[in-house]
C-alpha positions as CSV (number, residue, x, y, z in Angstrom):
1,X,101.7,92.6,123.6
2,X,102.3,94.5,120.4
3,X,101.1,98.4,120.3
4,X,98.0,99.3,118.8
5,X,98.0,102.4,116.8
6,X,94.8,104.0,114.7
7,X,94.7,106.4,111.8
8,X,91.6,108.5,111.0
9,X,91.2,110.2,108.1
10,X,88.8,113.0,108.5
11,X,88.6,114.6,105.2
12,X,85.4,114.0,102.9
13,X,86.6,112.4,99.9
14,X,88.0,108.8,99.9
15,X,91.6,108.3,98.9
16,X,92.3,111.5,100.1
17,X,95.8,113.5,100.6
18,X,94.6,113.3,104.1
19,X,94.4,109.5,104.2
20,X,97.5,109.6,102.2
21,X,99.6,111.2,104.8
22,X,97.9,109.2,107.7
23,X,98.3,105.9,105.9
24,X,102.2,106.7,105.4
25,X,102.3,107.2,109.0
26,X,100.2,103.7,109.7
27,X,103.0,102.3,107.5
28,X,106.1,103.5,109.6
29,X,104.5,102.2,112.6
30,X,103.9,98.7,111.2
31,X,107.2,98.5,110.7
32,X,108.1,99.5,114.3
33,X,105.9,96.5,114.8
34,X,102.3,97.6,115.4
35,X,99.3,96.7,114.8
36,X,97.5,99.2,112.8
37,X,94.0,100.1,111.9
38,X,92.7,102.7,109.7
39,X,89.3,104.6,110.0
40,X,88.1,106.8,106.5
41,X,85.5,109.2,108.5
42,X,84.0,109.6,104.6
43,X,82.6,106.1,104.4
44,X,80.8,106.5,108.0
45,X,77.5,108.3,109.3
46,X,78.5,110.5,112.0
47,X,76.4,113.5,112.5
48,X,76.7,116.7,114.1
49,X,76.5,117.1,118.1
50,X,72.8,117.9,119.3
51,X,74.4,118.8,123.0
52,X,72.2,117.5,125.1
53,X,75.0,115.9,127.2
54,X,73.7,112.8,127.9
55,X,76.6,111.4,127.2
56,X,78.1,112.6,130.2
57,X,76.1,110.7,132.1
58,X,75.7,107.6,130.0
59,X,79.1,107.4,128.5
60,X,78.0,106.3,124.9
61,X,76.4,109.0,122.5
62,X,72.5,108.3,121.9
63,X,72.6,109.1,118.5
64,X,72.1,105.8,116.2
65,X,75.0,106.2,113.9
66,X,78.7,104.9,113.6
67,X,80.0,107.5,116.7
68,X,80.0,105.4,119.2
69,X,82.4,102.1,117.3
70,X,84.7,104.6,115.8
71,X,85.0,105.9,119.5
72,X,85.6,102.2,121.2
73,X,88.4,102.0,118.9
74,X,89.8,105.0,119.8
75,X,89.8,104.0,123.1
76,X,91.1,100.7,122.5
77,X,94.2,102.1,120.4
78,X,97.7,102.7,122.3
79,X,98.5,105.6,119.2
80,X,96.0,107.5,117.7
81,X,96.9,109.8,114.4
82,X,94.3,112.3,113.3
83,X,94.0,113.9,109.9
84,X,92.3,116.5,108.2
85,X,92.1,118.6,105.3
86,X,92.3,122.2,105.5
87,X,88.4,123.5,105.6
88,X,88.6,127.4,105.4
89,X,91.3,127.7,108.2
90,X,89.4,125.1,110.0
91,X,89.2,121.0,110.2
92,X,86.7,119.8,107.9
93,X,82.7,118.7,109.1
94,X,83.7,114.7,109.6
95,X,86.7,115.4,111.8
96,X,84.5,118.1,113.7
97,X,81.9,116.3,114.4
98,X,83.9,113.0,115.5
99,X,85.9,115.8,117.9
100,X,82.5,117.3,118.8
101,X,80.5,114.0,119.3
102,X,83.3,112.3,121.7
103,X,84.4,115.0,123.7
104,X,82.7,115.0,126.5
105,X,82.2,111.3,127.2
106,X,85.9,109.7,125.4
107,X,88.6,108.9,128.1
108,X,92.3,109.0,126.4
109,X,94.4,110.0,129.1
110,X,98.4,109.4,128.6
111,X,97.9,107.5,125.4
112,X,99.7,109.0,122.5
113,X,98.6,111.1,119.6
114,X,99.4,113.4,116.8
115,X,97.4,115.7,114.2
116,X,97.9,116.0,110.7
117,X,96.5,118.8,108.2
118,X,96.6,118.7,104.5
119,X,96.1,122.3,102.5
120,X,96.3,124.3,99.4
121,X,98.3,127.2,100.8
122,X,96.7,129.4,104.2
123,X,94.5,128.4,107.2
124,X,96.5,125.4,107.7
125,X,98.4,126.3,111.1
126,X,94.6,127.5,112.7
127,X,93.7,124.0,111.8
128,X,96.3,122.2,113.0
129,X,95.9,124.0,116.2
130,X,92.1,122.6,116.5
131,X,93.7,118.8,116.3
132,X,95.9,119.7,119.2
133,X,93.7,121.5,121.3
134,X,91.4,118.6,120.5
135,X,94.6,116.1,121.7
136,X,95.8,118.2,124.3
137,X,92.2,118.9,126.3
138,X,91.8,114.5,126.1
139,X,95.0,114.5,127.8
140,X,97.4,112.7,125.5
141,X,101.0,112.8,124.8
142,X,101.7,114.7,121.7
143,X,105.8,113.7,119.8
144,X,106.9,116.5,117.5
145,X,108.5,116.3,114.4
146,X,111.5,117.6,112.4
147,X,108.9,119.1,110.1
148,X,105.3,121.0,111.0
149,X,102.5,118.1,110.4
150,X,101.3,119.5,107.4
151,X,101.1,118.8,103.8
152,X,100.7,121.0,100.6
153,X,98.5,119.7,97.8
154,X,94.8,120.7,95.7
155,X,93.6,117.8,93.4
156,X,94.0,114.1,94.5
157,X,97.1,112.5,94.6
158,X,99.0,115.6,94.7
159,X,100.4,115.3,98.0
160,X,102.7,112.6,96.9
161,X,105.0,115.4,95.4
162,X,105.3,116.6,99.3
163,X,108.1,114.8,99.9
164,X,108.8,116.5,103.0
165,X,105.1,115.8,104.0
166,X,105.9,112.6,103.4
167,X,109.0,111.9,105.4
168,X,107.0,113.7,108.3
169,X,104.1,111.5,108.3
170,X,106.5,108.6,108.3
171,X,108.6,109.8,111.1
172,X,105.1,110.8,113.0
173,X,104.3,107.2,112.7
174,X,107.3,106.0,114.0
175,X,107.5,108.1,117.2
176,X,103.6,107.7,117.8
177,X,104.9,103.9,118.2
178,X,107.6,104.1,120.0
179,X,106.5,106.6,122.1
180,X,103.4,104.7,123.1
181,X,105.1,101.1,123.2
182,X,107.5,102.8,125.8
183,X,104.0,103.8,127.9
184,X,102.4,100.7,127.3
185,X,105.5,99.2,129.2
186,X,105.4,102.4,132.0
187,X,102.1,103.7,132.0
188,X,102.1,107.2,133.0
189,X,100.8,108.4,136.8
190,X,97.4,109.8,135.4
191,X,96.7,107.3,132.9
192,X,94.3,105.6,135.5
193,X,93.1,108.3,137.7
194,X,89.8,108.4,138.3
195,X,87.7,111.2,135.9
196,X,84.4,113.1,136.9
197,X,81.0,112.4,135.7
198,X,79.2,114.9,135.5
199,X,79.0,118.6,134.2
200,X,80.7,122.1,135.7
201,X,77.8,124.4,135.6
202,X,80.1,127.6,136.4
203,X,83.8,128.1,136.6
204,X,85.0,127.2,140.4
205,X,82.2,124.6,141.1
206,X,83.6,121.4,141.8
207,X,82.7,118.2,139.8
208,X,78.9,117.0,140.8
């Protein structure tokens, strides 16, 4: 069975840098022999959270917009790399409200992920870090790379000229796919355990 490995682009304008560096990345691990799938957030209707947390209970959002696809394909992907430009030291609206809208209800436990940031020049690191908070609190499995996931550029196009962007992006890709075709194969211990429900009203309650 071959790996399955998604992109999403979260920045606001199509043919993005953003989608840029996470389609470079969708290209390396098609040719580690995945199947890939890429999602442009700017195309879809997502809107913001209302948090009202029904989705705890229910496990779907009950908002009528495209949330609740893009996150069946999350959950169906072995690999999942997540974009975003640079929004004043922050990720920008689509990629916070996709992280926002599934967060409480999307399972990804031991599959494999990484974050990607696209900038002009400062805030990128601080955004960065809200991907892999975003990774790391979904329990997922996180590669590094011989260079920090981010890319410089302004106007469109102009992260082609990244050229260590680039080659990052494409060696993201291929890890993302090797790494999760290994897991596929070995699943790790707590890929399967059993998650709670329901919400933590205070710190030290247990799960009701």
């Amino acid at each position: 069975m071959r790996t399955r490995i998604l992109g999403i682009s979260g920045s606001p304008r199509t043919s993005s840098n953003t989608a840029i560096l996470v389609e470079t990345a969708l290209e390396a691990a098609e040719r580690e022999g995945a199947i890939i799938e890429f999602i442009d957030l700017s195309s879809l209707k997502i809107g913001v959270c209302e948090h009202c947390c029904e989705c705890s209970k229910n496990g779907r959002c009950k908002l009528d917009d495209d949330l609740n696809k893009v996150a069946d394909t999350m959950k169906a992907a072995d690999g999942i790399i997540m974009g975003s430009p640079d929004h004043f030291a922050s990720v920008a609206t689509p990629m916070k409200n996709l992280m926002d809208r599934t967060g409480r209800f999307l399972h990804l436990e031991g599959k494999v992920a990484a974050g990607i940031v696209v900038g002009r020049r400062s805030g990128l690191d601080l955004a960065l870090s809200h991907l892999l908070f975003f990774l790391l609190v979904k329990e997922m499995i996180v590669p590094g790379a011989i260079y920090w996931p981010i890319g410089f550029a302004l106007n469109a196009g102009d992260i082609r000229a990244d050229t260590e962007a680039l080659s990052m992006a494409a060696q993201i890709g291929r890890r993302v796919t090797i790494l999760a075709t290994t897991l596929v194969r070995n699943p790790v211990p707590w890929a399967h355990e059993p998650r709670p429900t329901g919400q933590k009203v205070r710190f030290g309650d247990e799960w009701k």
